[in-house]
C-alpha positions as CSV (number, residue, x, y, z in Angstrom):
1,X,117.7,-58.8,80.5
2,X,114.5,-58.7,82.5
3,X,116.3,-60.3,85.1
4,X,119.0,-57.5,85.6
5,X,122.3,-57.2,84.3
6,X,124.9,-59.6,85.1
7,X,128.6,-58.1,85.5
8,X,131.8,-59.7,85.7
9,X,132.9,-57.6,88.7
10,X,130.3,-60.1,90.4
11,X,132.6,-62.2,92.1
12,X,130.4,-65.3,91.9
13,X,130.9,-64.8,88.1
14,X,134.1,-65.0,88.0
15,X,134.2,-69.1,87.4
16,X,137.6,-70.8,87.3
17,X,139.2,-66.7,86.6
18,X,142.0,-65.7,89.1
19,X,141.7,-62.6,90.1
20,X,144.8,-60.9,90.3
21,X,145.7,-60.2,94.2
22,X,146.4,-56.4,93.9
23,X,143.0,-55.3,92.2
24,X,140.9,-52.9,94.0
25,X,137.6,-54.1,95.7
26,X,135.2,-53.9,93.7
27,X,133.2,-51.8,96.4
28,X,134.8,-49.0,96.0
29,X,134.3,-48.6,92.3
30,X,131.3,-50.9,91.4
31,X,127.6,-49.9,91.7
32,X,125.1,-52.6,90.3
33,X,121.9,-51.5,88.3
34,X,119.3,-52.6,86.7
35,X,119.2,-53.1,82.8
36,X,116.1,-51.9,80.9
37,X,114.0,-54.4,79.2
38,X,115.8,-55.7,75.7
39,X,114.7,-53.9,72.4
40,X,115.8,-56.9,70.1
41,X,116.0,-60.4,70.3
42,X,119.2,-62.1,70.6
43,X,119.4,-63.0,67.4
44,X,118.2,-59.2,66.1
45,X,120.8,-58.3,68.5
46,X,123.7,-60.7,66.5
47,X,122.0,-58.8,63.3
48,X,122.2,-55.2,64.5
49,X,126.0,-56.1,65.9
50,X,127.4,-56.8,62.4
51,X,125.9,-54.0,60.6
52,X,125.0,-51.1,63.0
53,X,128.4,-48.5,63.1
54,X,130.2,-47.9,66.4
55,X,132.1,-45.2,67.8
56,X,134.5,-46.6,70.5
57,X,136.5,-44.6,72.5
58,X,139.3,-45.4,74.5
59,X,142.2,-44.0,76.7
60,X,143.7,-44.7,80.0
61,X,142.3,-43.7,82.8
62,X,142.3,-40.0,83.4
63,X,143.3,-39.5,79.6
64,X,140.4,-37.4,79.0
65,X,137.7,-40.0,78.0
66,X,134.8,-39.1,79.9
67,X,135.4,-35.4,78.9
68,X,135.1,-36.3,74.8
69,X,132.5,-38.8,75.8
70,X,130.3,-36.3,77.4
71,X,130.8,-33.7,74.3
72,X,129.9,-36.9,71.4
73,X,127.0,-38.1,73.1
74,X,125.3,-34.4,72.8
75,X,125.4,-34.8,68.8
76,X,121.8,-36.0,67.9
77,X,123.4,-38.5,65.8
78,X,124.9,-40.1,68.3
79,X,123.4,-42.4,70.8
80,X,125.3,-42.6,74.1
81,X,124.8,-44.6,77.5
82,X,123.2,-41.7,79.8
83,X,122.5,-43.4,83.1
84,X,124.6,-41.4,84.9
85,X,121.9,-38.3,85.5
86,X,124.9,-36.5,87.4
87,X,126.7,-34.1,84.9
88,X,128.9,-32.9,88.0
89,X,130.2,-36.8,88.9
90,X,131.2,-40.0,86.8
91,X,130.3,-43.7,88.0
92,X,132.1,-45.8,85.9
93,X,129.7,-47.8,86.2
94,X,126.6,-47.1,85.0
95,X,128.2,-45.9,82.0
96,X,130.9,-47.6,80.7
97,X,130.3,-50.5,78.5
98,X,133.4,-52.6,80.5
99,X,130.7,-52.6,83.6
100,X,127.3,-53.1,81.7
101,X,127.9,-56.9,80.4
102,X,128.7,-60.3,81.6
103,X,131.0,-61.4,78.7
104,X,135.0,-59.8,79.8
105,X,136.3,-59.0,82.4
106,X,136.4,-55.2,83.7
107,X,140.1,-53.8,83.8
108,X,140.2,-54.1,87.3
109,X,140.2,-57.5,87.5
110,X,143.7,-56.9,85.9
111,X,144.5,-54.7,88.9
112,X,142.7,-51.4,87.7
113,X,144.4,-48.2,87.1
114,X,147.9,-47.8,86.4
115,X,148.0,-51.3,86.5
116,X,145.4,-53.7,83.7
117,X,148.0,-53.2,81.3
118,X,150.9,-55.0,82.9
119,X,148.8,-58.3,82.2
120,X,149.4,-59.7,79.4
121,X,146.0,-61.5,79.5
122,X,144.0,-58.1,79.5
123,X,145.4,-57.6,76.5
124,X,141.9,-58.7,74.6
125,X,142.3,-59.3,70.5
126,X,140.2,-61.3,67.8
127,X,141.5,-64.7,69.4
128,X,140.3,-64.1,72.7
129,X,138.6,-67.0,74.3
130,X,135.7,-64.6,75.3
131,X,134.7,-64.3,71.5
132,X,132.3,-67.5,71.0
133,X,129.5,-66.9,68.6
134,X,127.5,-67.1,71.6
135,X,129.4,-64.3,73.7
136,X,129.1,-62.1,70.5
137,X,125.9,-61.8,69.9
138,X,125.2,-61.5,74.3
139,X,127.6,-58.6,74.3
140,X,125.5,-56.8,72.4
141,X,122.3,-58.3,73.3
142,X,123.3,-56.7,76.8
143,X,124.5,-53.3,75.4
144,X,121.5,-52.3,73.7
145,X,119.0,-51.7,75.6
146,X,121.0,-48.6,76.7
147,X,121.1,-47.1,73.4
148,X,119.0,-45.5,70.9
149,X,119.1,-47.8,67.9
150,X,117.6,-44.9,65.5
151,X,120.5,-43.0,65.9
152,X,123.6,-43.0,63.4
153,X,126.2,-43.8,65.5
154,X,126.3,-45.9,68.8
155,X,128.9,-44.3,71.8
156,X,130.9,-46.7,73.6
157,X,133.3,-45.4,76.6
158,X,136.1,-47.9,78.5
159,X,139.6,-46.8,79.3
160,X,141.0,-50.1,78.9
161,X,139.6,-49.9,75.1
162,X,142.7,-48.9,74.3
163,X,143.7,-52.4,74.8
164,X,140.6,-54.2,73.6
165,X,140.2,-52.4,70.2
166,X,140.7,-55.9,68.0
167,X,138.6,-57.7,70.4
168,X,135.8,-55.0,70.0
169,X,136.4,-54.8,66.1
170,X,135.4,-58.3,66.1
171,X,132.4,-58.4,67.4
172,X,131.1,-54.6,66.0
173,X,132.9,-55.2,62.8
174,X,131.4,-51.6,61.5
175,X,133.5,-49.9,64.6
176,X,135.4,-46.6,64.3
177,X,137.8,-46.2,67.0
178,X,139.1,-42.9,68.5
179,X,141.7,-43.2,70.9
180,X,142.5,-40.0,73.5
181,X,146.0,-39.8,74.9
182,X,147.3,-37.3,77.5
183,X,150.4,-36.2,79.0
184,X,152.1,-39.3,81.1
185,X,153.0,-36.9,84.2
186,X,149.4,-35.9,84.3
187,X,147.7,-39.6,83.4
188,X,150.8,-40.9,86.2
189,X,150.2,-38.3,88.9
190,X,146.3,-38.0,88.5
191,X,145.9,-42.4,88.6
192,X,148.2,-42.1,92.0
193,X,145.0,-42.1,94.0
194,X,143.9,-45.2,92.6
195,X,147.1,-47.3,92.4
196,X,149.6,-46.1,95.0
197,X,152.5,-48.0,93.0
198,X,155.0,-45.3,92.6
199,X,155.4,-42.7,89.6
200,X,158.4,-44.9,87.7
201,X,155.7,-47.9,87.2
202,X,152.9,-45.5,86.2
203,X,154.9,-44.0,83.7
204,X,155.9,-47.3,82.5
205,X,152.1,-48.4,83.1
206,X,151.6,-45.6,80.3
207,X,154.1,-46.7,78.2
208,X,153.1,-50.4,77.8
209,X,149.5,-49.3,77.5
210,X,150.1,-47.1,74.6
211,X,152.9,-49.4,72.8
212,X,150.4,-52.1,72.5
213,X,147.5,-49.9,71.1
214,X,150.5,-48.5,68.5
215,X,151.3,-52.2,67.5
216,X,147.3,-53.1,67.3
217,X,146.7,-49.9,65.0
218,X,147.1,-52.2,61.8
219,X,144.8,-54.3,62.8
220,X,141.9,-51.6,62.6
221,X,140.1,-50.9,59.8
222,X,139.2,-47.5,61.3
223,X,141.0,-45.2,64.0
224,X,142.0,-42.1,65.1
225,X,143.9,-40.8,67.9
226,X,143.5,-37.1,69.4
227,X,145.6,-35.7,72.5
228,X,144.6,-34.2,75.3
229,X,145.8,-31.2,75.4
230,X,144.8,-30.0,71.7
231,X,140.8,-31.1,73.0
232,X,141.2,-28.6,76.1
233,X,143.3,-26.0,73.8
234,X,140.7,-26.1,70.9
235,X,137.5,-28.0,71.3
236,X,135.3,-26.8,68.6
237,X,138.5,-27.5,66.5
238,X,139.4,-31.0,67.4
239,X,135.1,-32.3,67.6
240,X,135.0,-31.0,64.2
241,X,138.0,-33.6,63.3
242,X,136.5,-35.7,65.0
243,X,133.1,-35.7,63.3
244,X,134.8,-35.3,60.0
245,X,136.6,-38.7,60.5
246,X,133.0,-40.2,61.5
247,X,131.4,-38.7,58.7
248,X,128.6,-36.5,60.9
249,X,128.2,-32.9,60.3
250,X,130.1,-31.1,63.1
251,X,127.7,-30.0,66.0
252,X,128.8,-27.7,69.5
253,X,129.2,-28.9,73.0
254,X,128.0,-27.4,76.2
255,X,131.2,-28.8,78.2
256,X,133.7,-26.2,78.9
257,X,137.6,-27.8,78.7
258,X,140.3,-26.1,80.9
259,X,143.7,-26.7,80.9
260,X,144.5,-26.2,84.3
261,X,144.4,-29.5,85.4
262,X,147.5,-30.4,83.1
263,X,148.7,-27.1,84.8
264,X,148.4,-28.4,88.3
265,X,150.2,-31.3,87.9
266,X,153.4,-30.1,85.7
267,X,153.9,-28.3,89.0
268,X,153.6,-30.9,91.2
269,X,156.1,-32.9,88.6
270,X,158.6,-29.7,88.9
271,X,157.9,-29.6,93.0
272,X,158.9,-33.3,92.9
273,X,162.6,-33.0,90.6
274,X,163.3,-30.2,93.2
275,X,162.5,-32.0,96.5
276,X,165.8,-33.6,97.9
277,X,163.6,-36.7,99.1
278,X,162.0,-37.2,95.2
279,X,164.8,-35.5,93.1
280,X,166.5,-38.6,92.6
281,X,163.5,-41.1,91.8
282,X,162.4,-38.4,89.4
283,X,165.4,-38.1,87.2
284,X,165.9,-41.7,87.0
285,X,162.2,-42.1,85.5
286,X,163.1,-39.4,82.8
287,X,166.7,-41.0,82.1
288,X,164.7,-44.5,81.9
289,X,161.5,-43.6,80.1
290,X,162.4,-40.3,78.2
291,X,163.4,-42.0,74.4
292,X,160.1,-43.9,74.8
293,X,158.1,-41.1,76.3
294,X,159.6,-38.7,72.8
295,X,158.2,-41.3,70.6
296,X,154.4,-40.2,70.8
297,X,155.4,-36.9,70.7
298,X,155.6,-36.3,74.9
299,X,158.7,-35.6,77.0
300,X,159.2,-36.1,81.0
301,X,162.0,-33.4,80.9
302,X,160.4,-30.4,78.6
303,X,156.2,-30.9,79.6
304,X,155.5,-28.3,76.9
305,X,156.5,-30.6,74.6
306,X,153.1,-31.4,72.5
């Protein structure tokens, strides 16, 4: 580690991996930087892995994960990465595990946004080929010089956790998992800046993302899932159930949760259903997606529905 940190969004890391051709460059999203020198050994690290308790939060992108991340990592039992000094901004980056280690690939080598989860091979589990002995014990070897090993519980942040929860389970066996959902119309219209690939494929995107995580549920010895909208509607409310399921006493957060960006795009949804030019496109994506979209308790037609 006293070398730097290696990161699969290093293109001469990539080995004999294809890179699928619609991801987005890396240097628009990727900054590189500098691990601090390792605390532990590698094999204290393997040690620490199998017994130390994680929290792992997940969601797709613009879901609400950096938001709840922000508000755990205050609890001073809770040891989150912080090298992001920049409370008004987020760099992926430097504080998301997915970027800080050299054992999986980052989401966007899957195409990113609105897209990873159309891959079948981001879809990481226990048999992943990434899970040698040897890759579990680096994974956290390169994760924990961020954190504060004293505290309780160590916070780990990646959108595309919500498709690597088995994967993650098996190499932090003592992992509890909270998983953040949000409103597809506000995930789909929100991720349009990163993946231009139309609204009907986002939804879907959103859909295939969360059906896997559903189906990967029984695999977990410990999850949760919170939405959204009940975090910005009631925050002291959903931490504290939150907390409870960790087991931590509940504790306040200085972040202030508004629900007008939810607000913002349901308009721009109802602008679109009205527009002769979108009207059609839009009504075919409820008539296709809307059974699905009812199952987790959303709707593309009534977005009140929570």
């Amino acid at each position: 580690m006293n070398t730097g940190l290696l990161c699969w969004t290093n293109s001469k890391l990539m080995g004999y991996l294809r890179r699928m051709p619609e991801s987005i460059s890396d240097d628009e999203l990727v900054t590189y930087i500098k691990a601090p020198t390792s605390k532990v050994t590698l094999e204290q690290a393997g040690e620490i892995a199998q017994r130390h308790p994680f929290a792992i939060l997940g969601g797709l992108h613009r879901s609400g994960t950096t938001l709840l991340f922000r508000m755990l990592r205050e609890h001073p039992e809770i040891s989150g990465f912080a090298n992001n000094q920049d409370a008004n901004e987020w760099l992926g980056a430097e504080d998301e595990g997915q970027y800080l280690q050299s054992v999986y690939p980052p989401a966007i080598f899957w195409g990113g946004p609105g897209k990873f989860a159309f891959s079948p091979d981001a879809h990481l589990t226990e048999e992943s080929e990434f899970l040698t002995p040897e890759n579990k014990t680096r994974l956290a070897y390169e994760w924990f010089p961020f954190f504060d090993l004293s505290k309780r519980y160590l916070l780990e942040k990646s959108p595309p956790n919500i498709l690597w929860t088995r994967f993650l389970q098996s190499v932090f066996p003592n992992s509890s998992f909270v998983i953040i959902e949000r409103h597809p119309v506000a995930v789909s219209l929100a991720t349009e800046k990163w993946s231009p690939t139309g609204l009907t494929s986002l939804v879907e995107h959103w859909l295939v993302a969360h059906e896997i995580f559903d189906k990967d549920r029984a695999h977990l010895n410990r999850v949760m899932t919170i939405k959204y909208e009940t975090l910005i509607s009631e925050p002291p409310a959903t931490l504290s159930t939150v907390y409870k399921f960790l087991e931590l006493e509940p504790h306040p957060t200085t972040f202030e949760a508004t629900s007008e960006h939810n607000k913002k795009y349901f308009a721009q949804w109802r602008a679109l259903e009205k527009d002769p030019q979108s009207s059609a496109s839009i009504q075919e994506c409820i008539s296709r997606y809307e059974p699905r979209v009812r199952a987790f308790g959303y709707s593309l037609q009534d977005l009140e529905l929570i």
